[in-house]
N, C-alpha and C positions, 0 to 999 in steps of 0.2 A: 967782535964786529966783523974782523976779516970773513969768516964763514958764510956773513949776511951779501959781501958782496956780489958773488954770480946771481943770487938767489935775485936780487935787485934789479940787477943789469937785466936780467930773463923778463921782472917785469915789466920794466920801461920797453925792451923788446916787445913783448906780448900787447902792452896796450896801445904802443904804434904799429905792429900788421894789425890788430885787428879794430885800429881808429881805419885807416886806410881801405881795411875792409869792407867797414858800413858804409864809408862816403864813396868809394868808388861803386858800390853795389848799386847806391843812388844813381847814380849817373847811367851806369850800364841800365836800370830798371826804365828809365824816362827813353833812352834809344829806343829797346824795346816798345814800348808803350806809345810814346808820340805818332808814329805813322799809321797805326790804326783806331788806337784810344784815344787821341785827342780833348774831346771832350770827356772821359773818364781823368784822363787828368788835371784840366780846371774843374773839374766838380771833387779830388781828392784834395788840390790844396783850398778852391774854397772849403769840403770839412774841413782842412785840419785849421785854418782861421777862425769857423764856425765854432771849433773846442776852442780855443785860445781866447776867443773872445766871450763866450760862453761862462765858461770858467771864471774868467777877469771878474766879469761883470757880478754875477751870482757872487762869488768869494768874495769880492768887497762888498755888496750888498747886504749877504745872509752870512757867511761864513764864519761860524766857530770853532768847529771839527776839526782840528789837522791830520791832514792823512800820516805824513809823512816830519815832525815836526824836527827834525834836524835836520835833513839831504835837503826838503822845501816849505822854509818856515812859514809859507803865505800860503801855501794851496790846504784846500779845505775839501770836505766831501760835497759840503755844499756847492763848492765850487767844479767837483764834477758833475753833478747834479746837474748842473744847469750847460756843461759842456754836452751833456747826451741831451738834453733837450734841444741847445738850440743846434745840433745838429742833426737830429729825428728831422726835428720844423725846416732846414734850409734842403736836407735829401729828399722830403716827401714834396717839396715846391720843384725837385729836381726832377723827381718819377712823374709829377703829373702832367710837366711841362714839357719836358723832352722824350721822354717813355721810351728811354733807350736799351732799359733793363729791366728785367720780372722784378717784381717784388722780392721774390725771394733772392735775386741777385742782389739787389738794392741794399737788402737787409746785411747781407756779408761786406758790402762792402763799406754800408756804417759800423757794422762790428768792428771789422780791419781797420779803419779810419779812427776808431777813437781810440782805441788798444795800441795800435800804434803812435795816435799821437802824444796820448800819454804818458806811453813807455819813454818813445825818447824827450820827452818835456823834464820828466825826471831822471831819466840817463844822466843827461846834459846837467842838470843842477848837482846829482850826485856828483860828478866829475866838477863840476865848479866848486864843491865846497869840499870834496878828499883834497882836489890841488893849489887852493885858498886862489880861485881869481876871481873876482868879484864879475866881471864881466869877460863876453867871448871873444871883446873886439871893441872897437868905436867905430865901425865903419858907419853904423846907422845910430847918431847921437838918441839916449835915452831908451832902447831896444836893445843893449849889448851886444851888440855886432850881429854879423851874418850868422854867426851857429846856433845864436838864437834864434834866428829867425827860419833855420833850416831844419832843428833837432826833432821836431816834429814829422818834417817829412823824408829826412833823412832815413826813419825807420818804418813810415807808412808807405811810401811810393815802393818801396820792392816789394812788399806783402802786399799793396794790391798787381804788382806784376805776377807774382804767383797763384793768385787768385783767377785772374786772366787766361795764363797758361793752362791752369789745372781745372779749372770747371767752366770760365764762360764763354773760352777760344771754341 
């Protein structure tokens, strides 16, 4: 056991810089972003509610599939299914209504938006069920706290910061 100890300690190290890492990236990404994106940024957290809700609905609806059945024993493919759909349906009411981006922008920045919100949707649950917490928090009874509610855009709001920077600035 002695041997395991540095090795341990490195990784409780490693997973708080690089907790610290993604949530402060968040933060620095929305400074960025707010003074000229504005509305790119209420149209990324409406998608990423658009997947959540999306998702929700479809997976208890239709869902038999599990993607992922141990890290998240509820999400189904069906359940993505219908997070790409009903976020196609809330971007394309976004492009026609505000026509603040080509299509082909449009388009990456629903890729980025549901890849993202995915990824940290399952981040997040993987990290809840390696560290046995049932929940992130109570701050918001019945939603598992604030990192639920954040883990989504926690790992989309900088991928669409770099999206910005790198092709639509």
């Amino acid at each position: 056991m002695f041997p395991l100890v540095p090795f341990l300690e490195t990784k409780v190290i490693f997973l708080n810089i690089t907790s610290g890492f993604y949530i402060s990236s968040f933060f620095i990404s929305l400074i960025i972003l707010i003074p000229d994106y504005r509305l790119l940024v209420l149209q990324t957290f409406i998608g990423i509610w658009a997947v959540d809700i999306g998702g929700y609905l479809f997976g208890k609806s239709f869902g038999k599939h599990k993607i992922f059945p141990v890290t998240s024993p509820k999400k189904t493919y069906e359940g993505l299914f219908g997070s790409l759909v009903l976020l196609l349906l809330i971007q394309s009411f976004s492009w026609y209504f505000f026509d603040i981006f080509s299509l082909i922008e449009l388009l990456a920045i629903s890729i980025l938006i549901f890849v993202g919100s995915i990824y940290g949707d399952y981040f997040e649950s993987f990290f809840k069920r390696k560290y046995h917490f049932k929940d992130s928090g109570n701050l918001i009874p019945g939603h598992g706290g604030m990192l639920d509610r954040l883990d989504s855009a926690i790992y989309t709001i900088p991928l669409i910061t770099i999206l910005c920077l790198t092709i639509i600035n």
